[in-house]
PLY file of the C-alpha trace (Angstrom):
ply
format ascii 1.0
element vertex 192
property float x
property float y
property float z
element edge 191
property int vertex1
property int vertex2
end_header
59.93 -27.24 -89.13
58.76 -26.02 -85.90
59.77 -22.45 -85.59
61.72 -20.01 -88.77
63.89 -17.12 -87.00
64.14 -14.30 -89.59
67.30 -11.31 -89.36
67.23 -8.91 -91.82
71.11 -7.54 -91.90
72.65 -3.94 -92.32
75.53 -2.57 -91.35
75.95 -4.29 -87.66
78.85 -6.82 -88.69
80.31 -7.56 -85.19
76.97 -7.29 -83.07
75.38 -9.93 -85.89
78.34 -12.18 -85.55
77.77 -12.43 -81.90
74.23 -12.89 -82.43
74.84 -15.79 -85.38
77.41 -18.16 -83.08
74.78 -17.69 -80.22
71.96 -18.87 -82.69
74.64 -22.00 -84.33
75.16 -23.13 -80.69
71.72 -23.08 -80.05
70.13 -24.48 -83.52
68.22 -27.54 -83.44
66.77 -29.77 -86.25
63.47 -28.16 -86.51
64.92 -24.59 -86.19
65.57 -22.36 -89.21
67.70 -19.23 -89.19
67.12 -16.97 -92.51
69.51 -13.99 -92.98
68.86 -11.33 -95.13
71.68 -9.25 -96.21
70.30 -6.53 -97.32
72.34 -5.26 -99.86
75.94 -5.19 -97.98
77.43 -7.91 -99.78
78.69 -9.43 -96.32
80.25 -12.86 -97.41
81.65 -13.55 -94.41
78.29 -14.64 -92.93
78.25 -17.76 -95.82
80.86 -19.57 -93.13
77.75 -20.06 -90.90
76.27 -23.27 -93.27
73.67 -24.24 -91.30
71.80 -21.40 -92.09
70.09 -19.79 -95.17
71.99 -16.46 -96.00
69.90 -14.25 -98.76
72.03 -11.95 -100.22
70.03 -8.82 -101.89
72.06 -6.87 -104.66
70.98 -3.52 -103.40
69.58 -2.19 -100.27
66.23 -2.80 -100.17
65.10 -1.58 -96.75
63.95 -3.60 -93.69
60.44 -4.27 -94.22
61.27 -5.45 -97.89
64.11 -7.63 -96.59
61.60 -9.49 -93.94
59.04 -10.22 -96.59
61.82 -11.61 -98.70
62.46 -13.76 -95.51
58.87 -14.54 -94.92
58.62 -16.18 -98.40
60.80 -18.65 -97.57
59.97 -19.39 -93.92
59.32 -23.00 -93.57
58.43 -22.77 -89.80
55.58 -23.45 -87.98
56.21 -20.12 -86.10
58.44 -17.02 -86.60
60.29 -15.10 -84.62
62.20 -11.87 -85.46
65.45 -10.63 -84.17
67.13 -7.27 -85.24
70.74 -7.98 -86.42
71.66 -5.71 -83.52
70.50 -7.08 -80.65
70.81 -10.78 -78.33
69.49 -13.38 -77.12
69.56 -15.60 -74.03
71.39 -18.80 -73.89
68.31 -20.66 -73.40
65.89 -18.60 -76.31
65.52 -21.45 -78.58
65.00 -24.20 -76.01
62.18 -21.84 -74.08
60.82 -21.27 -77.67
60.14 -24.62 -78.55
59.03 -25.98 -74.91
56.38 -22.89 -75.35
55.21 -24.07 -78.78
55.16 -27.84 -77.83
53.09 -27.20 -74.68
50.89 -24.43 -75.92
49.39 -23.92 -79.00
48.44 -20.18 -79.14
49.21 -17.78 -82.10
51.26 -15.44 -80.38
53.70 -16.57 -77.54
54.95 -13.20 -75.78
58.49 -13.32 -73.54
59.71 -11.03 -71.52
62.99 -8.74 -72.89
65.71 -6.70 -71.04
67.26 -3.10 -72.19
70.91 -3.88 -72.32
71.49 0.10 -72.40
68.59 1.88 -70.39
68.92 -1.57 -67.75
65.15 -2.10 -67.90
63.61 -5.34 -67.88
59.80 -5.65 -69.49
57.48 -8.13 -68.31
54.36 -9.79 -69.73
55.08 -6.66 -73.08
53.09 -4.49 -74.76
54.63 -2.51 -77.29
54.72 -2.92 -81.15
58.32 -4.64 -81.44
57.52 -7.80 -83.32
60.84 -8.99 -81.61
59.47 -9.55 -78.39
57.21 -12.88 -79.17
56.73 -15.70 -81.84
53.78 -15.98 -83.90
51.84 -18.85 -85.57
53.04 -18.07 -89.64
49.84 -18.76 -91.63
48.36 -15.13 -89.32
51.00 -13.07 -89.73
50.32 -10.36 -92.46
52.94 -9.02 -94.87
55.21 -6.02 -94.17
53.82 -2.43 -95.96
56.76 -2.38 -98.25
59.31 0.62 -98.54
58.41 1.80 -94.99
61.47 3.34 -93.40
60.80 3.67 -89.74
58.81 2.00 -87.13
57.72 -0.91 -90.00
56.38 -3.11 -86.93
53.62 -0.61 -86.32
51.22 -1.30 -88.93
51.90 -4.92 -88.49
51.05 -4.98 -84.94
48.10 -2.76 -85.16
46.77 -5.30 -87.91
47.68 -8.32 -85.55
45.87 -6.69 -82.13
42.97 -6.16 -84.62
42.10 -9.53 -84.99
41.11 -12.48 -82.18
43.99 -14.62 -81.54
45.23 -16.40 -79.05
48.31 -15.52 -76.64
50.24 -16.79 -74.25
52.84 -15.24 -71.77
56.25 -16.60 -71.11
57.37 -15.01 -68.17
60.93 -14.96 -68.45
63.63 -12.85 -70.25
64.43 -14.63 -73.71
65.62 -11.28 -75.48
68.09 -8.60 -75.49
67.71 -5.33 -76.74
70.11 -2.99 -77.69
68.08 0.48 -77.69
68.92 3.30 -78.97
72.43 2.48 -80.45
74.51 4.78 -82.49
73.62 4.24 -86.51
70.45 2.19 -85.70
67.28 3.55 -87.60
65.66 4.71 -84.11
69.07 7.09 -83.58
68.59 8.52 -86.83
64.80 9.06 -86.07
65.49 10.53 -82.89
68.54 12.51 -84.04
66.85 13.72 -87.37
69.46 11.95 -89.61
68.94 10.24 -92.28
71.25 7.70 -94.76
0 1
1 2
2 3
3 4
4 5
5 6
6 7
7 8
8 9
9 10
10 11
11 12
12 13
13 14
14 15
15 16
16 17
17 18
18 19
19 20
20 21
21 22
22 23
23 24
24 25
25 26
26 27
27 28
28 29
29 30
30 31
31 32
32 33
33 34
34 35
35 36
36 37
37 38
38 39
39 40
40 41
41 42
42 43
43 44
44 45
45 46
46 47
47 48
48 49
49 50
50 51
51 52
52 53
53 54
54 55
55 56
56 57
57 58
58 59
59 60
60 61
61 62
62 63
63 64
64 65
65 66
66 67
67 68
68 69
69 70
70 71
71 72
72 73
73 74
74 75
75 76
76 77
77 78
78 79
79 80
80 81
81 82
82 83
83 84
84 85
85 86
86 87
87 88
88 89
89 90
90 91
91 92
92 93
93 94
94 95
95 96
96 97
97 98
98 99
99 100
100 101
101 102
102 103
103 104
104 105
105 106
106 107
107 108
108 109
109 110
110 111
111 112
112 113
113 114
114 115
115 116
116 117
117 118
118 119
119 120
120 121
121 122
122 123
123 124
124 125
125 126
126 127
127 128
128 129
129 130
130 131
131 132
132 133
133 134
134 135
135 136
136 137
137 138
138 139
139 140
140 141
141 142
142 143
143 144
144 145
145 146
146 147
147 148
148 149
149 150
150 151
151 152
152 153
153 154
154 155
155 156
156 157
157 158
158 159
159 160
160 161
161 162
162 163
163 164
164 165
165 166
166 167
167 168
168 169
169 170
170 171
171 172
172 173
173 174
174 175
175 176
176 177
177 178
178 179
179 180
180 181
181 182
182 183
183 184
184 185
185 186
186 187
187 188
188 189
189 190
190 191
């Protein structure tokens, strides 16, 4: 298994639907797609067989969900992708060229704001979205965190001396600052 892609589920029905047929039209045989519903019973995602739906009996919270997902990533690499947002046609297919051709720990793309119309090259922020990483480096996330739970994971990954490599074209999009997501509530001072 060359690359596990992990989406931990809440609440975003339609926008994950979109994002699962993408990803079915897309799998290959040495791709993995885990889903973790976390705690919304969501059935209707057990149509999409090729992949492994977890269903959690209560919500446990993001950063709980992914480490369920981590457990049972098979994958050479992993790559994260928030339940709200997209991909490009070609994400997979760029993915594994990248990891055939280069062996670095962390393979960065490039990502486009579907809202603010922004498109960020060669990245530097803490979303964990916005690359692949080898799995045996990637360190666990601090459970029960509420908000921002790819900061201390990043921070922990810049500490240490791996390897990188840059793909420079646009393999993800993100759907900032959307109504109900966790950075909304942040930002808006709301809370579930």
């Amino acid at each position: 298994m060359k690359l596990s892609i992990l989406v931990s589920y809440y609440n975003t029905y339609d926008l994950t639907i979109k994002l699962l047929k993408e990803l079915s039209i897309q799998l290959k045989e040495n791709v993995e797609v885990i889903v973790v519903d976390d705690g919304c019973h969501e059935e209707r995602f057990d149509k999409f067989k090729e992949f492994t739906i977890i269903h959690l009996k209560e919500n446990v919270g993001q950063s709980n969900a992914l480490n369920i997902a981590l457990e049972q990533a098979k994958g050479e690499y992993i790559a994260f992708i928030d339940s709200d947002d997209m991909i490009t046609m070609d994400y997979i297919d760029i993915l594994l060229e990248a990891i055939k051709t280069h062996k670095e720990q962390i393979i960065t793309f490039n990502w486009f704001d579907i809202n603010q119309n922004i498109l960020t090259q060669e990245p530097t922020n803490y979303a964990l979205w916005k690359a692949i990483y080898k799995k045996d480096i990637f360190p666990r996330f601090e459970k029960d965190r509420r908000y921002e739970n790819d900061v201390p994971v990043y921070n922990k990954l810049m500490s240490m001396k791996l390897s990188h490599y840059h793909i420079d074209r646009v393999l993800y999009l993100y759907n900032s600052h959307r109504v109900g997501s966790l950075t909304w509530e942040r930002l808006n001072k709301r809370s579930c």
